[in-house]
C-alpha positions in Angstrom: 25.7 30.5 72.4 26.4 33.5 74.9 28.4 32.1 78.1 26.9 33.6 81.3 28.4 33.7 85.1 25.5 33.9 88.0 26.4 33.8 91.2 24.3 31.5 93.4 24.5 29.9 96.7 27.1 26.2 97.0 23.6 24.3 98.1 21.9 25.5 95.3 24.6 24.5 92.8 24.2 21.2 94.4 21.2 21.0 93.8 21.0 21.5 90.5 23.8 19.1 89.4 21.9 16.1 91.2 18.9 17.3 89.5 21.2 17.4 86.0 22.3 13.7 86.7 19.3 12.2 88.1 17.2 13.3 85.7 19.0 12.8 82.5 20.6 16.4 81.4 23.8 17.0 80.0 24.9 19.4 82.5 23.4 22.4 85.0 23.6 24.8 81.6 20.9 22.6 79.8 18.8 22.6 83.5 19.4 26.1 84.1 18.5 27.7 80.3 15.1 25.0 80.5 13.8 27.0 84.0 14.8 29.9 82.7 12.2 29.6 79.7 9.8 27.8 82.3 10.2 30.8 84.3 9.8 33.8 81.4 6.6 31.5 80.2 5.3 31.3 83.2 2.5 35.0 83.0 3.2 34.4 78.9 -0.6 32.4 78.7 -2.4 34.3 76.9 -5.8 32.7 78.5 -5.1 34.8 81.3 -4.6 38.5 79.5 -7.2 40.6 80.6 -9.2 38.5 83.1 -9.6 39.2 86.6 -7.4 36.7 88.5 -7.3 35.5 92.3 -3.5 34.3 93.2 -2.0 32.7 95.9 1.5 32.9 96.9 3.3 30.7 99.4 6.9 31.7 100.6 9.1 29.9 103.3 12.1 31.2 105.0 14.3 30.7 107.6 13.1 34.1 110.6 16.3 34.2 112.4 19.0 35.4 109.9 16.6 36.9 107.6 14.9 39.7 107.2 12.5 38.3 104.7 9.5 38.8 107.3 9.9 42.8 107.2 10.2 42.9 103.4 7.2 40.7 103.1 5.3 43.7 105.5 6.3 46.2 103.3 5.2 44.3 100.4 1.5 44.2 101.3 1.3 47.3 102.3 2.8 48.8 98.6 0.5 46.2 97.1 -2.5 46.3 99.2 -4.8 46.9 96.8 -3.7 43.7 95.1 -3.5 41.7 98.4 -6.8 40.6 98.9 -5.3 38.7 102.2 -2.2 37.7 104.0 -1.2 35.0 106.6 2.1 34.1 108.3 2.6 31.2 110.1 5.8 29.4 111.9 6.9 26.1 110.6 9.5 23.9 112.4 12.0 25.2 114.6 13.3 27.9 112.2 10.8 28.8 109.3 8.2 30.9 108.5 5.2 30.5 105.7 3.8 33.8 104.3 0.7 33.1 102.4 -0.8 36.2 100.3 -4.1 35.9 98.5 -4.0 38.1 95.3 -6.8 39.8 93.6 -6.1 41.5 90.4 -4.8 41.1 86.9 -2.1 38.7 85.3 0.9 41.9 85.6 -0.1 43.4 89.2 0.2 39.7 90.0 3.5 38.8 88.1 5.2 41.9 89.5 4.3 40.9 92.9 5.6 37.3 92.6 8.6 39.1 90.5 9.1 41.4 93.6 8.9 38.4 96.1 11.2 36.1 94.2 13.9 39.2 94.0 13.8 39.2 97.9 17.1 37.8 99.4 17.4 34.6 101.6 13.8 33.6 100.4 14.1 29.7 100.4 11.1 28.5 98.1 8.5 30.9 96.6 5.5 29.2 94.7 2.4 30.5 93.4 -1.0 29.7 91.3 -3.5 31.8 89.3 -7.2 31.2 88.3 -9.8 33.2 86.4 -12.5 34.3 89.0 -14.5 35.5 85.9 -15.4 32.2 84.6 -16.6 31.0 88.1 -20.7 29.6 87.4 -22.0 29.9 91.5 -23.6 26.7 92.7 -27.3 26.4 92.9 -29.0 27.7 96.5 -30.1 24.5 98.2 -32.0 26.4 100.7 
């Protein structure tokens, strides 16, 4: 097996040996190589090839010694055919919440949550698709 040196932040190291220990892996290697594949599977399904898509991405980060806010402006404008809509709200003291709703297929949406996740200082980036095509409208009760 190929040894590998990434750099990453001393909290986040932390965090991942308490995750190693309290949840049973032999050590942050096995931990990092399983997100890894969880992370290159992730747009891999292919139920979702070729279907139109709504996604919705949730960032947080800390506004004042980041610059995460301005990168996230320029994201929706280079995407804004994709970004369907877009809200920012403060959390705590400190944070910031950047919600984008996606519209689009599986790799406009993977490079935008590709782009987001590359942004520095982001603190937690999640996301979820679903298949607007297979929708069935609820009956009129008017």
């Amino acid at each position: 097996m190929t040894v590998v040196s990434v750099s990453m932040p001393d909290e986040l190291l932390k965090r991942i040996d308490q995750f190693a220990n309290e949840h049973g892996y032999t050590g942050r290697s096995e931990v990092v190589r399983e997100a890894s594949r969880n992370l290159l599977g992730e747009f891999e399904d292919r139920r979702l090839e070729d279907r139109k898509l709504m996604g919705v991405v949730t960032v947080m980060f800390d506004y004042e010694t980041t610059n995460v806010e301005e990168r996230m402006m320029h994201l929706r404008h280079e995407h804004e055919g994709l970004v369907a809509s877009n809200f920012h709200n403060h959390v705590g003291d400190h944070y910031c919440m950047e919600l984008f709703v996606l519209e689009g297929m599986l790799e406009e949406i993977s490079a935008f949550v590709g782009k987001i996740r590359a942004t520095q200082d982001t603190l937690t980036v999640d996301y979820s698709v679903t298949p607007v095509d297979g929708f069935t409208p609820l009956p009129d009760t008017n």
